[in-house]
C-alpha positions in Angstrom: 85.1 77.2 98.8 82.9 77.3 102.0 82.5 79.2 104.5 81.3 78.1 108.0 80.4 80.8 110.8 82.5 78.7 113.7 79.4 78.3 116.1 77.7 76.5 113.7 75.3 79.0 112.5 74.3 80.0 109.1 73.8 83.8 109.4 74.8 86.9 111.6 73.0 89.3 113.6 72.9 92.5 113.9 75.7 94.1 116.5 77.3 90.4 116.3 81.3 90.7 117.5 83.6 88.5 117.3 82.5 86.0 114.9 85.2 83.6 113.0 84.7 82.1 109.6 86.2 78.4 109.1 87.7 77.9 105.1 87.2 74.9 103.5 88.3 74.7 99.6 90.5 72.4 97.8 93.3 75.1 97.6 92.3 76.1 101.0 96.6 76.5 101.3 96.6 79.2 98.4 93.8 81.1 100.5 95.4 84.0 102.2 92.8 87.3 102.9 89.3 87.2 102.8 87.8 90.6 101.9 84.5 91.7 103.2 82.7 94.5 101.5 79.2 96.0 101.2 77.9 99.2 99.2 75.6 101.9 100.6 74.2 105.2 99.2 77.0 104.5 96.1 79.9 104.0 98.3 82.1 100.9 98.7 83.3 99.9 102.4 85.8 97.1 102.4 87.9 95.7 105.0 90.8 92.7 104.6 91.2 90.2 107.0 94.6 87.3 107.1 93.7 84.3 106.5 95.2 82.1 110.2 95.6 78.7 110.6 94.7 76.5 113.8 97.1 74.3 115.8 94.9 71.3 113.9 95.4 73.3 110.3 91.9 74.1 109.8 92.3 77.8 108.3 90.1 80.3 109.9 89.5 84.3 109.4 88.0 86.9 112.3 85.0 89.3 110.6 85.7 92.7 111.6 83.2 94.0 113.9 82.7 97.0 111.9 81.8 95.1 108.9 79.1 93.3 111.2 77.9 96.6 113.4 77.9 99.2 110.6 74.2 99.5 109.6 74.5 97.9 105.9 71.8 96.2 104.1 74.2 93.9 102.1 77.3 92.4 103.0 79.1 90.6 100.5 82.5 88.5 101.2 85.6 87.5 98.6 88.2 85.1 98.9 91.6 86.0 97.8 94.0 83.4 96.6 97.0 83.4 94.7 97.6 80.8 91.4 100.8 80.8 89.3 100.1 84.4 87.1 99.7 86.5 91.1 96.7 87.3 92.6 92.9 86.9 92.1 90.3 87.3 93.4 86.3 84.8 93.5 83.2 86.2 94.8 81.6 84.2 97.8 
């Protein structure tokens, strides 16, 4: 799986909005939520974002702006896909 910040850069700043991920994987189609998460002072902040498709079927998800505004140290982001047993889910 890759993941592709949609203006071609390879890394957010701080107080970013607005910023869209492009999916590329082999079961891109199975894709369906990316999760983004971090940790701070023991506690675990996640938010879920849909997976969307473009017009031209390239699959796409929106960041939350909280996830890029809060003032974490590390953010981490999972992809959620489905296979034939239900859900799992593969650290990115």
């Amino acid at each position: 799986m890759k993941l592709t910040i949609k203006d071609g850069r390879d890394h957010f700043y701080t107080f970013d909005t607005n910023r869209i991920l492009l999916l590329a994987a082999t079961d891109e189609d199975m894709i369906n939520q990316v999760e983004f998460s971090t940790e701070e002072n023991g506690e675990t902040v996640s938010w879920t974002s849909d997976v969307l498709t473009q017009d031209n079927g390239i699959k796409y998800v929106q960041v939350p702006n909280e996830f890029l505004n809060g003032d974490y140290t590390r953010l981490v982001c999972y992809y959620v896909a489905l296979d034939s047993n239900g859900e799992y889910t593969r650290q990115k």
